[in-house]
C-alpha positions, 0 to 999 in steps of 0.5 A, a space after each residue: 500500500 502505498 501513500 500516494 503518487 510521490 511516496 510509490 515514485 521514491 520507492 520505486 526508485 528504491 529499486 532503480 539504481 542502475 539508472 541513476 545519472 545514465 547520461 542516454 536514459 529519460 523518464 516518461 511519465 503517463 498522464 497524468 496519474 503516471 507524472 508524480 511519481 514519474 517526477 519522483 523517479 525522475 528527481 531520484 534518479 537524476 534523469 531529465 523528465 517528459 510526458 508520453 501521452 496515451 489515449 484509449 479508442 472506446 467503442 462509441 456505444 458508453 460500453 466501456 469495451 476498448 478497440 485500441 489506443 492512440 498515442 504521442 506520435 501519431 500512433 494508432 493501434 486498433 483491434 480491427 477483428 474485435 471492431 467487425 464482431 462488435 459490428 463497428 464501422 471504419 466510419 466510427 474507428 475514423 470518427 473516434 480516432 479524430 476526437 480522442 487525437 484532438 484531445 491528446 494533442 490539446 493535452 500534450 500542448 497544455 501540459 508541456 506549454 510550449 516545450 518540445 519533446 525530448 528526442 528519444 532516438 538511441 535513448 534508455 527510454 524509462 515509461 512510468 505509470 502509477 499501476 497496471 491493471 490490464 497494461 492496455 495504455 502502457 503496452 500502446 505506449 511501448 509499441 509507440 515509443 519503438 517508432 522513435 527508434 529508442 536504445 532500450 523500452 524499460 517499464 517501471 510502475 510501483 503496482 501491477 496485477 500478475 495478468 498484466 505484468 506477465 503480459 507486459 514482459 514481452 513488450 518492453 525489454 525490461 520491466 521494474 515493479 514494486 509488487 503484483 498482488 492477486 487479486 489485484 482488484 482497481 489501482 487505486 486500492 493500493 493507493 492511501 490517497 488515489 486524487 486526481 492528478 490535474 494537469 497544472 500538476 502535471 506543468 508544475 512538476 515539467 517546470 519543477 523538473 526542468 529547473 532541476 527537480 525543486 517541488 516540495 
């Protein structure tokens, strides 16, 4: 059980000294719940932090049941043989990817005011989430992140289902976890305070990062 964000960030990083100070190593944080303890790892760690955003493509029906995801980079994956059992058209894929790119752009520009992303390209690239329950988003981030051509994929999350986690393994070349309880239940049942992250956090903690990791 963890306290909140900041106190799962410092003990994950409890667990990733090999990383501290790698001059070709980044820490990307999933927004927004991912950032704070992304900016923990980030601070501990003495790595440079950016954001990696990820946005899931939900059946237009208020079903619930996820056909894919889009993420930073103009990646998009769809499952196209769940789509045709579920009977949705290319039409609605086409309409749903529209919507949720605007937003993921709309996020990426608020939250990074104006920053550039880092270039990830030969990079020890490290992806932080605050949990995994299934892995979707994270595993569409992995796969997104290969397209920037990075030296080495590393997952780091304080909590994750065995499900997941034995899922996840194959997408990334290398995963580090705290803990994988079952049942494993919703992430936020290991988290004390689970608040929402609002995204002037998520700018707060960029801006603190990049003036040398100063929040509180």
């Amino acid at each position: 059980m963890f306290l909140n964000r900041k106190d799962a960030g410092a003990k994950l990083a409890s667990i990733m000294h090999p990383y501290r100070g790698m001059s070709d190593a980044i820490v990307l944080g999933m927004p927004r719940g991912g950032v704070p303890v992304a900016y923990e790892l980030a601070k501990a760690l003495l790595l440079p932090l950016d954001i990696f955003c990820v946005r899931k493509l939900d059946v237009p029906d208020d079903s619930g049941v996820t056909l894919g995801a889009l993420a930073s980079g103009d990646t998009v994956m769809v499952n196209h043989p769940l789509a045709a059992y579920l009977g949705v058209s290319k039409d609605q894929i086409d309409e749903v990817i529209e919507i949720e790119s605007r937003e993921l752009n709309r996020c990426e520009n608020v939250m990074r005011r104006g920053r550039q992303a880092h270039n990830l390209k030969g990079k020890h690239v490290i992806l932080v989430d605050d949990g995994l329950a299934t892995g979707a988003s994270m595993r569409a981030a992995a796969v997104a992140i290969r397209n920037f051509e990075p030296g080495k994929v590393i997952a780091a999350v304080p909590i994750a289902s065995r499900e997941s986690f034995g899922e996840f393994q194959n997408a990334v070349d290398e995963v580090f976890c705290l803990a994988t309880p079952s049942p494993f239940g919703k992430v936020c049942n290991w988290y004390v305070d689970y608040s929402e992250t609002p995204e002037s956090e998520v700018q707060f903690l960029l801006d603190a990062a990049e003036r040398g990791g100063l929040a509180a």
